[in-house]
C-alpha atoms as one frame of an Amber mdcrd trajectory, in Angstrom:
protein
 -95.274-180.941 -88.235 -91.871-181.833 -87.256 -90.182-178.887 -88.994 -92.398
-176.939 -86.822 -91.208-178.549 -83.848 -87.546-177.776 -84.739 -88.445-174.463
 -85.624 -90.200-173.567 -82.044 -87.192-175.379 -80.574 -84.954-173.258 -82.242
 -86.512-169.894 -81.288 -86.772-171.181 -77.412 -83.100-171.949 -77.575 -82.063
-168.324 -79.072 -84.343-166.754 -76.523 -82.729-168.571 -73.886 -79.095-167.750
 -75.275 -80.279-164.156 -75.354 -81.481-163.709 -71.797 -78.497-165.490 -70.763
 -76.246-162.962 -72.846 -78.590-160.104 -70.695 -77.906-161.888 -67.972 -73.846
-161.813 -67.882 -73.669-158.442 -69.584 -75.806-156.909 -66.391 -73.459-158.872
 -63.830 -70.402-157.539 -65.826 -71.676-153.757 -65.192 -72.531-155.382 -61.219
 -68.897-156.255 -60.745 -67.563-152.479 -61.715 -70.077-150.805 -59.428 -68.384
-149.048 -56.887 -68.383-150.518 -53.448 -70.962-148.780 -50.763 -68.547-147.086
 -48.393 -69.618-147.528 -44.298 -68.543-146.617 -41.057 -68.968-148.355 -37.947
 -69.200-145.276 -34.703 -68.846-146.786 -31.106 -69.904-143.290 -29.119 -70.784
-142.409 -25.927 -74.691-142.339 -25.147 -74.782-138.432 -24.545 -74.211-138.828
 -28.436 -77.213-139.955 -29.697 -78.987-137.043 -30.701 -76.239-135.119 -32.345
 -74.050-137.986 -33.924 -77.461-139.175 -35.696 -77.446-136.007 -37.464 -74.211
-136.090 -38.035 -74.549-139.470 -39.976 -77.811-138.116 -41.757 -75.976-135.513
 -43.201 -72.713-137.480 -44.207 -74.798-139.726 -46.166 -76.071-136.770 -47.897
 -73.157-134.894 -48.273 -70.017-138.146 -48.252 -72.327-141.117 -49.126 -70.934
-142.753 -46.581 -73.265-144.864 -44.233 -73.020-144.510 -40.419 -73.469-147.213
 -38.375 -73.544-146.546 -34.648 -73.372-148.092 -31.612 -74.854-145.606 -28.390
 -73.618-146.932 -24.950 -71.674-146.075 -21.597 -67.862-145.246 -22.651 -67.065
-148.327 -20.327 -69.178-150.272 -22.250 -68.084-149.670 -25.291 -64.498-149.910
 -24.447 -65.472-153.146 -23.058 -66.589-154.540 -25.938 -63.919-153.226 -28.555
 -61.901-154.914 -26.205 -63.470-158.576 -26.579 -62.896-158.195 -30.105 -66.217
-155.919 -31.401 -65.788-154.516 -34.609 -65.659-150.798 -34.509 -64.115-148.017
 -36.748 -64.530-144.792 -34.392 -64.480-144.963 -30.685 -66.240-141.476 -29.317
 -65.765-141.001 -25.668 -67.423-138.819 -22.877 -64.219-138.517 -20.850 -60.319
-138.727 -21.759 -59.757-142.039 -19.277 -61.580-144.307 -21.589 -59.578-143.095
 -24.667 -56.375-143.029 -22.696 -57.168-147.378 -22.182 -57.208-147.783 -25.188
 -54.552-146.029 -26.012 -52.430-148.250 -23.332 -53.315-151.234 -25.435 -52.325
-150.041 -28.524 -55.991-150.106 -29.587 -55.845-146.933 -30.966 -52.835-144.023
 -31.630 -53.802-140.883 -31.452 -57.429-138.980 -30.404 -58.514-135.749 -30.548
 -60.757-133.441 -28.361 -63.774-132.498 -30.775 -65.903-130.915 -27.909 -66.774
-130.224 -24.564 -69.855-130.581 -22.081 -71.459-129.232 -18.852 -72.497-131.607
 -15.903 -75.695-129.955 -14.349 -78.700-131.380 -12.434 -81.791-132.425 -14.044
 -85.403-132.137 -11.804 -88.744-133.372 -12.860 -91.385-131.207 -13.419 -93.709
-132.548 -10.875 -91.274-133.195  -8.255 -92.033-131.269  -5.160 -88.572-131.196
  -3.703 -86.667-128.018  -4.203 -83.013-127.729  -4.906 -81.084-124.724  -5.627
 -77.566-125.288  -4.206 -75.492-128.457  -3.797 -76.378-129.094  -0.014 -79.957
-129.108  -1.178 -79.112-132.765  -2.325 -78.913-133.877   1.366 -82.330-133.272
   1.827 -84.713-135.903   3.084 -86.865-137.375   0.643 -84.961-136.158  -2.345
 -84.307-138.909  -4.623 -81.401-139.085  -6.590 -80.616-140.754  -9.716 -77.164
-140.869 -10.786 -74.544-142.467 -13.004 -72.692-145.495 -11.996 -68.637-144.455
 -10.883 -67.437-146.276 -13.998 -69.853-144.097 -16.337 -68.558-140.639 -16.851
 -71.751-139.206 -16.323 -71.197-140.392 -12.839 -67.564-140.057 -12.681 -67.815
-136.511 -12.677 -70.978-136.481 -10.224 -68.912-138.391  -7.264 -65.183-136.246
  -7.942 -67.773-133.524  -7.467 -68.741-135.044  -4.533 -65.728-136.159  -3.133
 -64.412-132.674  -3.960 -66.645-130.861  -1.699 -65.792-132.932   1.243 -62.403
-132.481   0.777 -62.848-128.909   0.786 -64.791-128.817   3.321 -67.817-126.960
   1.564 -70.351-129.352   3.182 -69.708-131.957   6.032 -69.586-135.726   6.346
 -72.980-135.682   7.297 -74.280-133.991   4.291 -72.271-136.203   2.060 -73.842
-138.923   3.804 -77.282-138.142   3.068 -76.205-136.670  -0.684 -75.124-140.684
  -1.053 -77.886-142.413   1.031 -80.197-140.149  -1.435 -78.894-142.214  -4.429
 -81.867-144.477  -5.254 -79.956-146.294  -8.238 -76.363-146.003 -10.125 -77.294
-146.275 -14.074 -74.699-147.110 -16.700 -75.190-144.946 -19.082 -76.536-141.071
 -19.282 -80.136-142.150 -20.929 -81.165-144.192 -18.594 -80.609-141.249 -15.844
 -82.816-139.270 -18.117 -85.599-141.566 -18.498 -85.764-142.591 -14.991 -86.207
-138.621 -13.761 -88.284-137.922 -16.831 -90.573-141.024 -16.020 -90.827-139.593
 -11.892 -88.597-142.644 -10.968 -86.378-139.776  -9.010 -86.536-136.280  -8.175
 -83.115-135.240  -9.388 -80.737-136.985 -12.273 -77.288-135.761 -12.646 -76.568
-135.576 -16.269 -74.964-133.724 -18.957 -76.407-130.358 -19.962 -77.066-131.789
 -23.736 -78.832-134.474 -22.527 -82.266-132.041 -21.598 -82.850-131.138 -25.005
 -86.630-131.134 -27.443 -87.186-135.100 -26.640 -87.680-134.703 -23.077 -87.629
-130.962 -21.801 -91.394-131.017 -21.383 -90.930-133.209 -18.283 -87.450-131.651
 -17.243 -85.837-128.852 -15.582 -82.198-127.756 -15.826 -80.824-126.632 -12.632
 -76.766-125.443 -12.951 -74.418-125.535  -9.793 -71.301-123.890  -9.338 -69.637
-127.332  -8.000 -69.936-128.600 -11.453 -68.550-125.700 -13.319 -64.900-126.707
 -12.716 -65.427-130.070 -14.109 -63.015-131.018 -17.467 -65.919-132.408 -18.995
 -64.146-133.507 -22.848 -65.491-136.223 -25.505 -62.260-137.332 -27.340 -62.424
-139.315 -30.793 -59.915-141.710 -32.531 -60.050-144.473 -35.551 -59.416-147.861
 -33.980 -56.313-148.964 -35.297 -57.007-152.096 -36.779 -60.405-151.608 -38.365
 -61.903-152.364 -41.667 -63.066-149.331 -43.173 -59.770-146.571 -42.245 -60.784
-144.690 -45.107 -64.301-143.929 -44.132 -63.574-143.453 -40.281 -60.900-140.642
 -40.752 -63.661-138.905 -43.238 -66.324-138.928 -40.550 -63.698-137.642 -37.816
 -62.656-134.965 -40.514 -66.457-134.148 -41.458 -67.172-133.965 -37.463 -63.849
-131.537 -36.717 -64.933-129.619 -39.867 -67.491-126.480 -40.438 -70.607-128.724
 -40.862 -70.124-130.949 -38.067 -69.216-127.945 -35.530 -72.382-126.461 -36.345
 -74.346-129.702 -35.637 -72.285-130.012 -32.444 -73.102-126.716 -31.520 -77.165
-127.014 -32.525 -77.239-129.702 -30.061 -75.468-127.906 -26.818 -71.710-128.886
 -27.167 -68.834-126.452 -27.213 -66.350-126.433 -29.891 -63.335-124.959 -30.472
């Protein structure tokens, strides 16, 4: 009986010094495994669509992962600022790169596409715009993007412009502003507002009408906005954690494959 004992005692300590040998072997083979490779993409809202693909397909094609972060430029620059970790920093207009640039946040950028600013109607709106003036009209409603937004930016140098020029009167730019039922931070919400018959008329960029929402949208394109330097630059924040991984997405975005997504989804390339 008690060599039995001993014997089952034996065995239970062999098994155990077994799975234990398992055990260390597996987390020696854990420790070489390569390390998963990330990105972390701060871009501008009017983004969304295309950089998601983008990331799809660099997983695919890189293994690296993607992580983004959608918001107004300003935003975004805002928070990089107050210490937010980011990689990439895509903007929808040169002034929010060149900030960053003043603080030594990042070096050098570089223009990987371009845009159109054009109006966006609801389908069941009733109002009827065809030139700029038309904006003026009572009972149009108006959703734009705040000043600081791009999306806006671009909307009130527009406006501004044509008052300088004279092409319509202070009047008209009056009722153009007094027609401005709310100031959004960021391109989406412009969309959603129009698209949900919140306003008649959202100024937004041409990529932002695309398959997700151009059941309940109209483009309309004006001549004031064709003028406009609309430009998204890109840059690797200078002090980030994963430099590797954020010059490969800005090389897989400036290369063949990432033109071609660019260009699926409305931007112009080079």
């Amino acid at each position: 009986m008690n060599k039995m004992v001993r014997r089952n005692k034996i065995r239970n300590i062999c098994v155990f010094l077994i799975i234990g040998m398992i055990s260390v072997s597996l987390n020696g083979c854990g420790a070489g495994k390569a390390k998963d490779k990330s990105v972390t993409v701060f871009a501008a809202a009017s983004l969304t669509e295309c950089f998601t693909e983008v990331g799809k397909e660099l997983k695919k094609d890189k293994n690296i992962d993607a992580v983004f972060n959608f918001a107004g430029s300003q935003a975004l620059v805002t928070s990089i600022e107050q210490g937010s970790k980011a990689d990439v920093f895509a903007s929808a207009n040169t002034k929010y790169m060149d900030k960053l640039k003043e603080s030594d946040t990042v070096s050098e950028s570089v223009i990987f596409a371009e845009n159109n600013i054009v109006l966006c109607k609801n389908k069941n709106s009733k109002v009827t715009v065809d030139k700029f003036e038309d904006l003026s009209k009572p009972g149009v409603k108006i959703i734009a993007g705040d000043k600081s937004v791009p999306v806006g930016n671009y909307f009130y140098k527009a406006l501004d412009n044509q008052l300088s020029e004279k092409s319509i009167n202070q009047d008209t730019y009056t009722n153009i502003v007094s027609n401005i039922k709310s100031n959004e931070l960021d391109v989406k919400s412009v969309v959603s507002k129009v698209a949900l018959g919140e306003g008649d008329i959202g100024i937004v960029y041409r990529t932002d009408v695309n398959e997700n929402n151009k059941q309940d949208l109209d483009i309309i394109e004006l001549k004031e906005f064709e003028n406009l330097n609309v430009q998204y630059p890109i840059a690797t924040i200078n002090k980030c954690n994963n430099s590797k991984e954020a010059k490969e997405f800005i090389d897989y975005l400036t290369g063949a494959k990432g033109k071609e997504i660019l260009t699926k989804h409305g931007f112009k390339v080079d």
